[in-house]
C-alpha positions in Angstrom: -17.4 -13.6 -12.3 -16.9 -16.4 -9.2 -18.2 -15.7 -5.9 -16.8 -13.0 -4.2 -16.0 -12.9 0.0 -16.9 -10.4 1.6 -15.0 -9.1 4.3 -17.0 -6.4 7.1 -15.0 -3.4 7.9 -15.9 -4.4 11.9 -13.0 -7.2 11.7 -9.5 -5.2 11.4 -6.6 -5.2 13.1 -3.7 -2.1 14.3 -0.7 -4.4 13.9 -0.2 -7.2 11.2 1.4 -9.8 13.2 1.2 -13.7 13.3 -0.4 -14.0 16.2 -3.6 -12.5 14.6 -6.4 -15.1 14.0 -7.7 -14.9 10.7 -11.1 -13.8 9.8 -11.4 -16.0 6.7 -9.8 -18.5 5.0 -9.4 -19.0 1.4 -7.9 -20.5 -1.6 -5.3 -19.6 -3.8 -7.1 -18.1 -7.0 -10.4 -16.6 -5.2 -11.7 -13.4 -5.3 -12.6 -11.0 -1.9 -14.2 -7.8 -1.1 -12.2 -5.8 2.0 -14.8 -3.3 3.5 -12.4 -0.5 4.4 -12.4 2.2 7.5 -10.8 5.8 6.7 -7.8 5.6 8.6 -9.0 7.2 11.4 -11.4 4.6 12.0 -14.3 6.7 10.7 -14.2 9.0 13.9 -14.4 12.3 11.9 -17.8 12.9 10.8 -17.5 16.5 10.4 -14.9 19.6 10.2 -16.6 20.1 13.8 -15.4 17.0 15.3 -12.9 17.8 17.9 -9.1 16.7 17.4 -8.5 16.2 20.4 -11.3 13.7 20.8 -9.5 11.7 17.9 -8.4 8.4 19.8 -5.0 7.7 17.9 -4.9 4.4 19.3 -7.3 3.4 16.3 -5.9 5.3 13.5 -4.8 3.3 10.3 -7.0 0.3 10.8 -6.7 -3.1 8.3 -9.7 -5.2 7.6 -9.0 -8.6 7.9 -6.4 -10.9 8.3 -7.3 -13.5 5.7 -5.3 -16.8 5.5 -5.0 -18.1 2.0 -4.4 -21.9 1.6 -1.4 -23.2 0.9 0.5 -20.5 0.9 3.9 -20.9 2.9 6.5 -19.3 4.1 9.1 -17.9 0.9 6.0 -18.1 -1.6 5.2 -14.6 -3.0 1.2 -13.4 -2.1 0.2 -11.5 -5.6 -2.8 -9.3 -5.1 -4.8 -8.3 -8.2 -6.5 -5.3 -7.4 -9.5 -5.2 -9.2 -11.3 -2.6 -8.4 -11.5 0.0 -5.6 -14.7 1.8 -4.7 -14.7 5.2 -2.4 -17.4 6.2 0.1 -19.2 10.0 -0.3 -17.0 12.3 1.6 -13.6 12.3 2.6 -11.6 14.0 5.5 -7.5 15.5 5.8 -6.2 17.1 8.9 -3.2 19.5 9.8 -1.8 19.9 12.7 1.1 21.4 14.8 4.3 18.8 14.2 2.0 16.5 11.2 3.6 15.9 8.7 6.4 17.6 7.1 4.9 21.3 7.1 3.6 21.1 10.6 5.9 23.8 11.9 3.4 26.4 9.8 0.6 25.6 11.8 -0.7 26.6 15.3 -3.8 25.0 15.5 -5.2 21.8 14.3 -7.7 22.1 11.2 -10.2 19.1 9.6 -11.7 19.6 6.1 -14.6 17.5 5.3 -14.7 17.2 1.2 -17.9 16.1 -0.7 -17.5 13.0 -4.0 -19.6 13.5 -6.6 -19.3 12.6 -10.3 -15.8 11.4 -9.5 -14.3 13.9 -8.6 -13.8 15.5 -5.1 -15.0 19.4 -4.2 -12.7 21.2 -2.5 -12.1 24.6 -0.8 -12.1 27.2 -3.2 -14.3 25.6 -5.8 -11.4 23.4 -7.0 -12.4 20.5 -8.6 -9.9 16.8 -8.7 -10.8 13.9 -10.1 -10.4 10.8 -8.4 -7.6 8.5 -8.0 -8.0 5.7 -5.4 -5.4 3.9 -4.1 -4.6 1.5 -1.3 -2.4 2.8 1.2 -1.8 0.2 3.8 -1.8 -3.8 2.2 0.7 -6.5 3.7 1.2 -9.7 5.1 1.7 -10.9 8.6 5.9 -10.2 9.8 7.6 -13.4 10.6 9.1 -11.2 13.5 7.4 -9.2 15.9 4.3 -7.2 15.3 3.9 -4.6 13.4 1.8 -1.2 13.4 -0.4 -0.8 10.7 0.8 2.4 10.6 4.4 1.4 10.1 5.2 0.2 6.4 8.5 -2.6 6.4 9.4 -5.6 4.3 5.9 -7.2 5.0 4.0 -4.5 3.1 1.8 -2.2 5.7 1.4 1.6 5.2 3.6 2.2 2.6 1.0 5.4 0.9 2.3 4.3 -2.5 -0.2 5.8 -5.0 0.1 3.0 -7.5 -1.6 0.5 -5.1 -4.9 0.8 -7.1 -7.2 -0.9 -9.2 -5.8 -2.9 -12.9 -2.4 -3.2 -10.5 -1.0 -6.5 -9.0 0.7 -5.5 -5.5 3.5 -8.9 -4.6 4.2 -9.5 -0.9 6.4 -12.1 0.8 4.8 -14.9 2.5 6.5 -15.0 6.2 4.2 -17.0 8.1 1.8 -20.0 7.1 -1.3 -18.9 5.6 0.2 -15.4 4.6 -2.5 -13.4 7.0 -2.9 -10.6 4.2 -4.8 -7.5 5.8 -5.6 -3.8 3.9 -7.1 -0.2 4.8 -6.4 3.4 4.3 -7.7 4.0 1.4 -7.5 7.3 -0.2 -9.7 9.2 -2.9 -6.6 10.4 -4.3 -3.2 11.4 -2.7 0.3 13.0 -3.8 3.4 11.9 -3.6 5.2 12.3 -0.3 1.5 12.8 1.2 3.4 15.8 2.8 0.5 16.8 4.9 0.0 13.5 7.0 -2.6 12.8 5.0 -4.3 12.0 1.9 -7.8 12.1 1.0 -9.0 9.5 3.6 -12.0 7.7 2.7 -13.8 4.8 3.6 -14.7 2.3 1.0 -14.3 -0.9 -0.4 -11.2 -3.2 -2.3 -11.9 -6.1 -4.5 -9.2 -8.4 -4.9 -8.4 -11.8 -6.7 -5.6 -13.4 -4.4 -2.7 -15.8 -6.2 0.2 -17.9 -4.4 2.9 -18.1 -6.4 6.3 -20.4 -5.7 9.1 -18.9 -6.4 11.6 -20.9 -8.7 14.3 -22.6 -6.3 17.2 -19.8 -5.5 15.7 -16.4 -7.5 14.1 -14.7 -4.7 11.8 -12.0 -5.7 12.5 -8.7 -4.4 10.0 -7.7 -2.5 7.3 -5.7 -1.8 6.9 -5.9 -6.0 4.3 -3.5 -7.7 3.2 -4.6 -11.6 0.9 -2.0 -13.6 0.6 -2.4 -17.6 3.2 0.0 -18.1 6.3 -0.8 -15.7 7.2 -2.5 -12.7 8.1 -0.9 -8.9 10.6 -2.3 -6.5 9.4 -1.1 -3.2 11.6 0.0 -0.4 10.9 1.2 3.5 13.3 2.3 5.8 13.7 5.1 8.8 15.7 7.4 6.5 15.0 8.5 3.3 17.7 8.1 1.9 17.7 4.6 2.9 14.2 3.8 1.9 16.1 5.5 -1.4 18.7 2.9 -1.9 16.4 0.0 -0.5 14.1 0.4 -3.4 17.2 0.7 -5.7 19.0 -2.5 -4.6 15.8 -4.4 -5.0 15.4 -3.3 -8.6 19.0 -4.4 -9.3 18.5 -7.7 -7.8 15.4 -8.3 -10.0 16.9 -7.4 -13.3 20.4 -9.7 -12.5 18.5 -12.4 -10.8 15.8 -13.1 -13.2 16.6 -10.9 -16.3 20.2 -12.3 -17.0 22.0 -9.3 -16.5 25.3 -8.0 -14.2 25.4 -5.6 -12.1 26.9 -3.6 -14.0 24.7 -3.6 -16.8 21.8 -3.5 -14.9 22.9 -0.2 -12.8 23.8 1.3 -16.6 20.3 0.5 -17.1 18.5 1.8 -14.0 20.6 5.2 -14.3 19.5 5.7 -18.2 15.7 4.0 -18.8 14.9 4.1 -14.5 13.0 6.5 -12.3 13.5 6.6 -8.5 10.3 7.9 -7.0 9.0 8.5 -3.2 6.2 7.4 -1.9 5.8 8.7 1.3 8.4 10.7 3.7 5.6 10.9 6.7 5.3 7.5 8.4 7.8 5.6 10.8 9.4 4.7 7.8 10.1 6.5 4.4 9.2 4.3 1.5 10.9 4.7 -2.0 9.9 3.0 -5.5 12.0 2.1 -8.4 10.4 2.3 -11.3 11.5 0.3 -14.7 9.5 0.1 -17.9 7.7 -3.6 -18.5 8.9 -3.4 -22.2 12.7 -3.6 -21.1 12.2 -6.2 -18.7 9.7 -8.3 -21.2 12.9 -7.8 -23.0 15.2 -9.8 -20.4 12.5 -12.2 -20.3 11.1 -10.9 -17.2 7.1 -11.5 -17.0 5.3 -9.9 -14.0 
């Protein structure tokens, strides 16, 4: 394997923006490790911490940004995620008004959860295997900052549990350089991540980083997730429902706008072979997938 950069989990950011200078700068094609925080910046060490002591000025960290070398504005930023590695104990919190259940609680409760053997112990001597997964990955905004907390068009916290390892996340290239930033990681989490929270762990995220140029008028829809077995249109918006038909429009644009087919055909084919899927209803913005099996768009002659 080439040399790998290694990036220290002391250099993140709370807001991808432009502004931010980058940490380390890189060519199309190399390969990095991203030391991650737990999205509250590790401040938890124990179900005895205090909440209230929890400073949530420096929750959802990203380690980096990294500028990547000739990558420009309307080039597409595809991440292989190569492998993701979890730290030995991971955290969750409930609270009055998190998430979407916080009306049942009174008081605010952290659970502190041992990894071992790959899986993670829980309360009552339940037993899940691990499933890590990236849940805020994006690129610098063209526009004004934004929280890493936030997901948007640029990527950020978008808590999809698909981000992991053997999957190639693609992000739109806004500013020069890309500034590509990631954190939150999480030892395995649900859809909807209903709670507030997943399994939030520290660890670390290899990555082989690729600029691609897009071929001249077929924009890719964008944020783009590839696994082995289908492909994800990925949308965010303040509404779910929105996030919803974001994430639905994008597909449709892919399959008519590099797989030869009309709209009509291709919303035939979303509504009989497609799966719309949420992400995550808990964040600033709801974020919605679109899921379409890679054989049916290998054969349109689509090739993520």
């Amino acid at each position: 394997m080439s040399s790998v950069h290694r990036i220290s989990r002391e250099q993140v950011i709370y807001a991808m923006s432009r502004d931010n200078p980058p940490v380390l700068t890189v060519d199309s094609g190399e390969r990095l490790l991203f030391e991650t925080c737990d999205c509250f910046q590790d401040q938890i060490v124990s179900e005895d911490t205090p909440f209230e002591g929890v400073d949530w000025a420096r929750i959802n960290p990203a380690t980096g940004p990294v500028f990547v070398r000739g990558a420009e504005p309307g080039d597409v930023l595809a991440v292989d995620i190569e492998h993701i590695e979890v730290g030995e104990r991971a955290v969750m919190v409930t609270a009055p008004g998190l998430g979407i259940l916080g009306d049942r609680f009174t008081e605010a409760s952290i659970r502190s959860m041992a990894i071992e053997g790959g899986q993670v112990l829980m309360p009552g001597g339940i037993r899940l295997p691990l499933r890590p997964m990236i849940g805020v990955i994006g690129t610098a905004p063209a526009g004004e900052p934004v929280s890493c907390g936030t997901p948007d068009a640029h990527g950020g916290n978008m808590d999809c549990k698909l981000i992991s390892a053997g999957h190639t996340l693609y992000l739109p290239v806004q500013v020069p350089g890309a500034l590509l930033a990631l954190g939150d990681l999480h030892a395995a989490m649900g859809d909807g991540e209903v709670s507030v929270c997943g399994l939030e762990v520290a660890g670390e995220v290899r990555v082989r980083l690729r600029v691609i140029k897009p071929e001249a008028g077929k924009p890719w829809p964008l944020p783009l997730l590839s696994t082995p077995s289908h492909a994800y249109t990925l949308g965010s918006a303040v509404q779910l429902d929105e996030a919803a038909l974001l994430a639905s429009r994008q597909m449709v644009d892919l399959l008519t706008q590099h797989g030869r087919m009309s709209e009509v055909d291709a919303v035939n084919l979303m509504s009989i072979a497609g799966n719309l899927q949420i992400c995550q209803i808990v964040d600033p913005k709801k974020t919605c997938r679109f899921e379409m099996p890679q054989a049916l768009l290998q054969q349109l002659g689509i090739a993520l």
